[in-house]
Residue, then its C-alpha position, 0 to 999 in steps of 0.5 A: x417753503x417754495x416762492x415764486x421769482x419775477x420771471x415765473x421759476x420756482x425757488x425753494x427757501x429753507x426756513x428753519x434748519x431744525x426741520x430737515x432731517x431723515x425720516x428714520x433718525x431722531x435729531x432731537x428737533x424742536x417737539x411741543x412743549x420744548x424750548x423753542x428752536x434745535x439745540x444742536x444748531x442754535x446759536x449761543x446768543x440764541x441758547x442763552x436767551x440773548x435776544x437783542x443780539x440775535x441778527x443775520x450771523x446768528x444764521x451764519x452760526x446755524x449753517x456753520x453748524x449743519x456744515x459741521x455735521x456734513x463734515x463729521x457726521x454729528x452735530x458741535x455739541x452733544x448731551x445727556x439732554x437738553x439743559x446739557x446740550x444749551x449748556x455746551x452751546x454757550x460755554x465750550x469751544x466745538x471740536x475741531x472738525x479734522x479732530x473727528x475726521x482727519x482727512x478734512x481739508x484745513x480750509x473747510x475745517x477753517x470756514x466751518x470754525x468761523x462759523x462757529x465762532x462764540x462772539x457774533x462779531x468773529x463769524x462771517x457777516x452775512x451767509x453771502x459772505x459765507x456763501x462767496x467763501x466756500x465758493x472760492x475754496x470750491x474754485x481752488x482759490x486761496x479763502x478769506x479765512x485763512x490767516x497766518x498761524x499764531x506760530x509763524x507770525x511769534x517766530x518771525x517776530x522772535x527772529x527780529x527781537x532776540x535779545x527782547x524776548x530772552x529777557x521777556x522769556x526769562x521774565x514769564x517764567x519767573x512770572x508763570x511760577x508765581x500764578x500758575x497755582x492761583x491759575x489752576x485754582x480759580x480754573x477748578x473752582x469755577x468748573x466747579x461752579x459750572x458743575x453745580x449749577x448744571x446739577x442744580x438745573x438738572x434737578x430742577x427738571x426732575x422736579x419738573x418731571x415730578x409734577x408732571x408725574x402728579x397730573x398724570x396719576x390725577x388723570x388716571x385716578x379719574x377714569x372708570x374704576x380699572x386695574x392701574x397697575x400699569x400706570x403705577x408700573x410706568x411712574x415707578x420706572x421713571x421714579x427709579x431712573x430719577x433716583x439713579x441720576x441722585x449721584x451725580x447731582x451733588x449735594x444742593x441737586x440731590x436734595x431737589x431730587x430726592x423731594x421730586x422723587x417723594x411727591x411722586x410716591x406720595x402720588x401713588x400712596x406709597x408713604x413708605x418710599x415716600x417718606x424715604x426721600x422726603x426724608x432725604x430731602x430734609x436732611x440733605x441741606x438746612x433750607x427747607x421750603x413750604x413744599x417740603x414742609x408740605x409734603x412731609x406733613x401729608x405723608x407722616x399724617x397719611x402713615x399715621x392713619x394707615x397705622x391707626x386703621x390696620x391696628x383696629x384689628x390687634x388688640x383690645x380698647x385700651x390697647x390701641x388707646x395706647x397705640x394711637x398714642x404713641x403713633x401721635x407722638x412719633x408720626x402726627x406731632x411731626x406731621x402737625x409742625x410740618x403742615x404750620x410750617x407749609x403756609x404760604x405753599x401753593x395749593x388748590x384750597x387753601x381751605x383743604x390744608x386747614x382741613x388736615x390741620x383740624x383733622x390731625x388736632x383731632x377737631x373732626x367737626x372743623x376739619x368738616x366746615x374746612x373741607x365743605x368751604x374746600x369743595x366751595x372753592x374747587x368743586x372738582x377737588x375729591x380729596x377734600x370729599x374724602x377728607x370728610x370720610x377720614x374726619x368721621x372715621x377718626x371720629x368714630x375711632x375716637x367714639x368707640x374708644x371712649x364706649x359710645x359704640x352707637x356713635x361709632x356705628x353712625x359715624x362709620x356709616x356717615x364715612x362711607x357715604x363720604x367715600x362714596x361721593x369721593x369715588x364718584x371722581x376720583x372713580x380709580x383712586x386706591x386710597x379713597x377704596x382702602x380707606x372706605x373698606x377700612x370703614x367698611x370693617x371696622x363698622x362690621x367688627x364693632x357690630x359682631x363685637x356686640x352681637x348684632x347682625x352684620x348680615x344686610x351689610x356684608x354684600x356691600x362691604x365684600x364689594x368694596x372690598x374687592x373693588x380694592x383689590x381690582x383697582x390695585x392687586x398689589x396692594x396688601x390691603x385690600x386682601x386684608x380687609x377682605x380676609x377680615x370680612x370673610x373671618x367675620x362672615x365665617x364666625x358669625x355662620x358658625x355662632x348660627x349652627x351653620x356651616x362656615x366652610x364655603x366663606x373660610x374657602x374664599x378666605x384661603x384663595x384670597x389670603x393666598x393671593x396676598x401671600x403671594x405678593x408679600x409671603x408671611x404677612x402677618x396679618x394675612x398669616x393670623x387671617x388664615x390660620x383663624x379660618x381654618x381654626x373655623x373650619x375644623x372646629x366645625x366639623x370637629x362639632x359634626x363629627x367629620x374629618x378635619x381639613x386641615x391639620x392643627x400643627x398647619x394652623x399653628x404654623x401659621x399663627x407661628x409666622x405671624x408672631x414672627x413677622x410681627x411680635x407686638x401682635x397680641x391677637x397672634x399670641x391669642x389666636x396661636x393659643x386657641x389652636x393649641x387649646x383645641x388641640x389639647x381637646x382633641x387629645x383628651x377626646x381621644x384619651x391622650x395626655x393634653x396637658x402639654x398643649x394646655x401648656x402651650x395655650x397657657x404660655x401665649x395666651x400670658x404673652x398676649x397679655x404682656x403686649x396687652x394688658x387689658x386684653x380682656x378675652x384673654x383673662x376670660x380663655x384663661x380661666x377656660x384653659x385652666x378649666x381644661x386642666x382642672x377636668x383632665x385632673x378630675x379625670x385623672x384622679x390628680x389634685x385639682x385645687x391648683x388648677x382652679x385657684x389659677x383659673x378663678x384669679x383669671x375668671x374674676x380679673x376678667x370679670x372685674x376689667x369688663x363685667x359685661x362679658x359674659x364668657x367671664x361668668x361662664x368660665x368662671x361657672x366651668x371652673x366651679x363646675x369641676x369642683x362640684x364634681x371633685x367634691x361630689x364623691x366625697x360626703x365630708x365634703x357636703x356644705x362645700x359642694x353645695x356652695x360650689x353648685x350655688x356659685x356655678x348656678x350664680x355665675x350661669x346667671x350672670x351670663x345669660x343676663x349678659x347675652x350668652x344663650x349658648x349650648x354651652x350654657x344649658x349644658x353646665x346648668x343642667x349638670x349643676x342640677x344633675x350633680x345636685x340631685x344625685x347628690x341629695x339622692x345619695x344622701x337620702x335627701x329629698x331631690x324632687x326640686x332638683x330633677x325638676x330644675x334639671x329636667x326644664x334645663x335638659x329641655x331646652x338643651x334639648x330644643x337647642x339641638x335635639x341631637x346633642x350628645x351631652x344634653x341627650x346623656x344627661x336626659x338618660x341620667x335624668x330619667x334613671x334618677x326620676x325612676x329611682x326616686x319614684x320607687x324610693x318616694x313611697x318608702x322614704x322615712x323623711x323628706x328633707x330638702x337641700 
């Protein structure tokens, strides 16, 4: 500041010496947001927030410490920081100055500590007192600091005394003996003291750090839809370089340190590190407060659902009905008594915690009004919006689990439109995507589970999907979700004749993507090889090429089981490999039987980690279809083969009548019997027996839904066999050829270029023209 004196002439005036520095340097001066003032030049009364003491020899400390830094070219005190930095200011002695530069004067290194004295009443009284002090050195003349040394004045006290201070000498060393190691001892302890509170001071700032790191990411999740990798990238550095000041914070500061670090990853929806150091926390000391509980309470209730959700893909009804009981048991029973134990905790909505505590109840129509009065409350918070998509998405859960597959669909579909609204705030935020893509996928499986069409809805789930992706392209999950779409999408194309390979392209680029970011990922590698599991049986069924190796499919369905053993799906899905491969052999006159083998051994695998895995009884009983015909074939007892394959026909029946892959395996098994027992005329009641249970079990299937080729096929050849059966024994098969010839039609009008359907059409017409030349002869007219 400049000002103008009484006679005309300008006079600069310093106003605050933390303001002066050189434009290249940074002295750690007073930012926004800091404790006011400059640490290195405050004084300690200044630094300990003494404010009655603060008085004209508080700015004597402050010149004393820019004269200081004159001198030595470093301010008194320096630190990691600035609790380190206070901390110096009010509690040690600065070092001597001609410690630092030994050519300094012993009157400027004098004048300079008196400055710097801890009590006020040490220092000069006035920077005019200063001011006249350093003028008298400049001058030559002897300083008023200056006094006698400690050393001088006790030697000359010494000489007057001899006698006294022998026997006072001998008196303090006797005395020394006696306290020296209390002395020692109550010195350590209180530097020890001084440690942990400097830890525990230092913790509290991270802590500080940590909220600050919350905000931040709310801000980001709040702008448009973006990539936010970068700003996930930059907390994680500040996260790490939190989690390496953990070992010199002790035990009471690691603890504080650690629950910083776990809300900052809960942040970011990283519940596995999160977990990680909220765990720490808890077990780093016996006090545990409301934030604890809090946190500890979101993150193992957030695992849970992220759990619950990935494993809706794994496994039948009864399984994840199991699962889920068991993830309630390790995470939300946990989860609960740690969120009852958090009340009291400072939140936005008191109403959003009772919401979570409905929610992980599983009382979904309470946690609804909770997060409807939560919105009430605070109409920005989002979270509570999403909470409503998380209530009908267990919700739903809970609904298919139990049957009501309608209600799920509903309830789905309310999810999604609660994600919706969520994303309309929180436009960047990955967990309110995943989740809705979660919704997304479990509404599509459920649907082509019960064969309706998933069509209209695909383009909008894709597109979710992929906004995942686009929001946090290291983050697993949306490329599982998007490879599942894809999967769906393929199957569904393939069931309609048409062909899958563009969609399972897309699968690859996106699975291969995932695999990048974590390689082996077990349900990116079961995503995979299912695809292109796709892919060639199509052009197996066109008679093209095949893309892709089996033995490259089956190593794929090989990493996931190994990454991830519990997965009964895997075991199936590596069995279907096996059993195509198995086909292909037999096709082309090799030995399939140890491939058959192979489909048999994993497929009871997936039975062992599911037992009421129902499609599995069902292949089952197909590969043991397989076998029996090879058999036939082969002119190998057959027996076996089918008893094996009925007992799974039949449990599968039994576990889930509806199904009508049961029934139709069950007619492929009888099928083959019929064609063992044809041959053999003492073998005719069995092998009409046989046709009427193939024709009794096609039934049963096509009132389930099953209107495949597959189907017209075996009906066909069950009334073929009939009618060269009844033909060879002279019988009269003119209801039989009829039967065949209305099967063989539509097998035909299914697809006019079937290979089977068109060779039982040239048998059909042999057998008509036989029994219209042997007709006009017949001794008798028997029927079956």
């Amino acid at each position: 500041m400049v000002e103008q004196t009484p006679d005309g002439r300008l006079r600069p005036v310093v106003m605050d010496f933390g303001i002066a520095r050189e434009g290249t340097q940074n002295s750690g001066l007073t930012e926004a947001g800091m404790v006011m003032g400059t640490p290195n030049y405050m004084a300690p009364e200044q630094a300990a927030g003494a404010i009655e003491q603060i008085d004209r020899r508080s700015d004597v400390y402050s010149l004393g410490a820019t004269l200081f830094e004159l001198l030595t070219d470093r301010p008194p005190f320096v630190g990691d920081g600035l609790v380190d930095v206070l901390f110096k200011v009010v509690h040690q002695e600065p070092t001597p100055p001609r410690q630092l530069v030994r050519s300094l004067p012993v009157d400027l290194e004098t004048i300079t500590l008196r400055c710097l004295a801890k009590e006020s009443s040490l220092r000069y009284d006035s920077a005019k007192a200063l001011a006249e002090d350093l003028t008298r050195y400049i001058d030559g003349e002897p300083i008023l600091a200056r006094k006698a040394s400690l050393g001088y004045r006790f030697g000359k006290q010494v000489r007057k005394n001899k006698s006294f201070f022998a026997l006072a000498l001998a008196s303090l060393i006797f005395i020394g003996a006696l306290v020296i190691d209390r002395v020692r001892s109550s010195l350590a302890h209180s530097r020890q003291v001084r440690i942990v509170k400097e830890r525990i001071e230092r913790a509290r700032l991270l802590g500080q750090d940590a909220k600050e790191i919350e905000w931040f990411m709310r801000a980001v999740y709040e702008l448009p839809l973006h990539d936010i990798t970068y700003e996930q990238d930059l907390i994680r550095k500040r996260m790490d370089q939190i989690e390496a000041q953990i070992p010199s914070l002790g035990k009471e500061g690691g603890q504080l340190a650690h629950y910083a670090i776990g809300r900052g990853y809960l942040t970011l929806h990283e519940t596995e590190q999160a977990h990680k150091h909220l765990l720490a926390a808890w077990e780093s000391g016996p006090s545990h407060s409301p934030e604890l509980h809090y946190a500890l309470g979101r993150v193992l209730g957030d695992r849970f659902f992220e759990t619950v959700r990935s494993d809706r893909r794994r496994g039948d009804r009864e399984w994840l009905r199991k699962r889920r009981k068991q993830l309630a048991e390790e995470l939300l029973q946990p989860a609960l008594g740690h969120l009852e134990a958090s009340h009291g905790v400072q939140l936005e909505s008191a109403e959003f915690l009772e919401g979570l505590l409905a929610l992980y109840h599983g009382e979904q129509s309470k946690a609804l009004r909770h997060a409807d009065q939560a919105l009430k409350q605070s109409p920005w918070l989002y979270e509570a919006k999403k909470l409503k998509g998380d209530a009908m998405q267990a919700q739903a859960l809970a609904r298919f689990l139990d049957g009501e597959s309608d209600q799920a669909d509903a309830d789905l579909r309310s999810a999604i439109a609660h994600y919706d609204e969520a994303a309309t705030v929180g436009r960047s935020d990955i967990a309110v995507y995943e989740a809705r893509a979660e919704a997304w996928a479990q509404l599509i499986a459920q649907r082509y589970e019960r064969g309706l069409s998933i069509r209209e809805l695909l383009p909008k789930a894709l597109s979710d999907c992929r906004a995942t992706i686009q929001i946090a392209p290291q983050h697993l999950l949306g490329y599982r979700q998007l490879a599942a779409l894809f999967l769906v999408q393929s199957q569904q194309l393939l069931d309609a004749g048409q062909d899958p390979r563009p969609v399972i392209k897309e699968l690859v680029a996106t699975v291969t993507q995932g695999l990048s970011i974590r390689a082996g990922d077990p349900m990116l590698e079961n995503a995979l090889g299912d695809g292109l599991l796709l892919g060639v049986f199509y052009e197996s069924s066109r008679g093209l090429p095949l893309s892709t190796n089996i033995a490259e499919i089956i190593a794929h369905q090989e990493r996931a089981i190994v990454s991830d053993p519990t997965n009964p799906w895997a075991y199936n899905d590596i069995a279907g490999a096996y059993l195509f491969r198995a086909n292909l052999k037999q096709e082309s006159g090799q030995d399939p039987r140890e491939d058959f083998r192979a489909a048999i051994r994993y497929n009871e695998q997936a039975l062992a980690q599911s037992p009421n895995y129902v499609i599995v009884y069902s292949n089952l009983a197909f590969v043991y279809g397989r076998i029996a015909s090879y058999e036939r074939e082969h002119k190998l007892p057959v027996e076996e083969s089918i008893r094996q394959g009925l007992r799974y026909g039949e449990e599968c029946k039994r576990r889930k009548p509806t199904l009508s892959d049961c029934h139709a395996n069950l007619a492929l098994l009888e099928l083959v019997r019929v064609a063992d027992l044809q041959s053999d005329p003492q073998s005719a009641p069995a092998f009409v027996q046989a046709v009427e249970r193939t024709l009794a079990h096609l039934a049963s299937a096509a009132q389930h839904g099953d209107k495949s080729m597959e189907l017209q096929q075996s009906r066909s050849r069950a009334y073929l066999s009939l009618a060269e059966h009844q033909a060879a024994r002279g019988d009269n098969p003119k209801e039989a050829l009829g039967l065949a010839r209305a099967s063989i039609l539509a097998c035909r009008s299914l697809d006019g270029s079937d290979p089977q359907c068109e060779q039982m059409y040239e048998t059909l017409t042999q057998l008509e023209k036989n029994y219209k030349k042997a007709a006009p002869t017949s001794s008798a007219n028997k029927t079956p």
